[in-house]
N, C-alpha and C positions, 0 to 999 in steps of 0.2 A: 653472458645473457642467456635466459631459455626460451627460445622459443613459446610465442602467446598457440595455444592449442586452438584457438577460434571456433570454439562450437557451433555458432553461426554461420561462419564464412563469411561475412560480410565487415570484416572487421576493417577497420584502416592500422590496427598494430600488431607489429609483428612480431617483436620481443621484449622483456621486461626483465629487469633484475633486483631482488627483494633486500633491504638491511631492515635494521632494528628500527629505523625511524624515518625510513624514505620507500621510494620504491620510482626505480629508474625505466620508462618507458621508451622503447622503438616504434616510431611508428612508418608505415608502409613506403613513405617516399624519404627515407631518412632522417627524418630528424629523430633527436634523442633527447628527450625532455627529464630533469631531478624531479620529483615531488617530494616536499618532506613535512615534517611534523610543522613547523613553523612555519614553512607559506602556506599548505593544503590544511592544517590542521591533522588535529590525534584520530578523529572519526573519519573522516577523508580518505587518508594513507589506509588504516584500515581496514575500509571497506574495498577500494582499491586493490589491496594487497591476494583478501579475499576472491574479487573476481578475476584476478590474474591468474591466479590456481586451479578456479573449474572453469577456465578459460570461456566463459562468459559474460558479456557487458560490459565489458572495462571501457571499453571507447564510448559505449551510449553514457557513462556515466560519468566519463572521464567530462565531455559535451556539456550535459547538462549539471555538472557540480564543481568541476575542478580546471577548465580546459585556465582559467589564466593564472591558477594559483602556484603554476611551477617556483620555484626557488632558482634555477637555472636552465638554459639550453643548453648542451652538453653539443650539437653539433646541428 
């Protein structure tokens, strides 16, 4: 996993891991959430993937677009 850069600080995730068609999120009190193309959808994963990188707003968007479209909890 890399490390979320949190340009904010105020994030609640900590770390993320990118593939081709998902992207695996940590978030601050352990859990580990799948997102992929077929529960979040193609633009979703995406954009997510996106703000995981400039380590900006993945959790505000994770909230307001994606928070129950996981595919699995991982832990």
């Amino acid at each position: 996993m890399h490390r979320y850069v949190n340009g904010e600080a105020d994030s609640d995730i900590k770390a993320f891991e990118l593939s081709s068609d998902s992207i695996t999120v940590e978030f601050s009190d352990g859990t580990v959430y799948l997102y992929d193309c077929s529960s979040a959808g193609v633009a979703n994963i995406q954009q997510m993937k996106q703000l995981a990188l400039s380590g900006r707003g993945l959790n505000t968007y994770i909230n307001n677009y994606a928070k129950r479209d996981h595919a699995v909890r991982i832990r």
